[in-house]
C-alpha positions in Angstrom: 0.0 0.0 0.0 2.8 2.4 1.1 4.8 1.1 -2.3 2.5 2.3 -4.9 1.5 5.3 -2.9 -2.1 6.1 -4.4 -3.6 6.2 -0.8 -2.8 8.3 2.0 -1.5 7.2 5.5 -5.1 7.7 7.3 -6.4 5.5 4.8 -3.8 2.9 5.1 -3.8 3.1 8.7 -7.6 2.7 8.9 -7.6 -0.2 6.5 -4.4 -1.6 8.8 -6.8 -1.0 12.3 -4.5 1.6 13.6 -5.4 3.8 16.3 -3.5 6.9 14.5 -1.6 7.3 11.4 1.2 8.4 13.9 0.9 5.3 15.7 1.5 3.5 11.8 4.1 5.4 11.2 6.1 4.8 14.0 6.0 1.2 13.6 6.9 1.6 10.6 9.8 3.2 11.2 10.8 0.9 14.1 10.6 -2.2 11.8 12.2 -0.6 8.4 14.4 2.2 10.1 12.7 4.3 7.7 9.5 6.8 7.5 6.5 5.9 5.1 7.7 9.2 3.0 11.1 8.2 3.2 10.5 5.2 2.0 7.8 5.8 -1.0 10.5 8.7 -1.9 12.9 5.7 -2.6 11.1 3.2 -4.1 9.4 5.9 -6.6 13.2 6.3 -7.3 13.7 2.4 -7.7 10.4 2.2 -9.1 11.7 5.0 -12.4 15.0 3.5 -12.2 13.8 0.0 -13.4 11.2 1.4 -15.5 13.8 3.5 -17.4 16.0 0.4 -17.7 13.6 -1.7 -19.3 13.3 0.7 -22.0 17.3 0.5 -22.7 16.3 -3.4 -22.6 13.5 -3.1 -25.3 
């Protein structure tokens, strides 16, 4: 959910029965040493990365 990034914390925290999307995103941090922004920044980047690869592939 946090990977494709087309809904927003509350959402995801609702769906994941979270009290608080600060509640989410602390445990989220605690188990990936990262923030959900942090982290969608850098897969986004992974995400274009591999996308503009497979073109070179093509």
């Amino acid at each position: 959910m946090i990977v494709r990034g087309k809904q927003n914390l509350t959402e995801i925290a609702r769906k994941l029965n979270y009290s608080s999307v600060a509640h989410l995103s602390s445990q989220f941090k605690n188990t990936t040493g990262l923030t959900p922004s942090q982290f969608q920044k850098i897969m986004s980047k992974r995400r274009r990365l591999e996308s503009a690869a497979n073109h070179k592939i093509s």
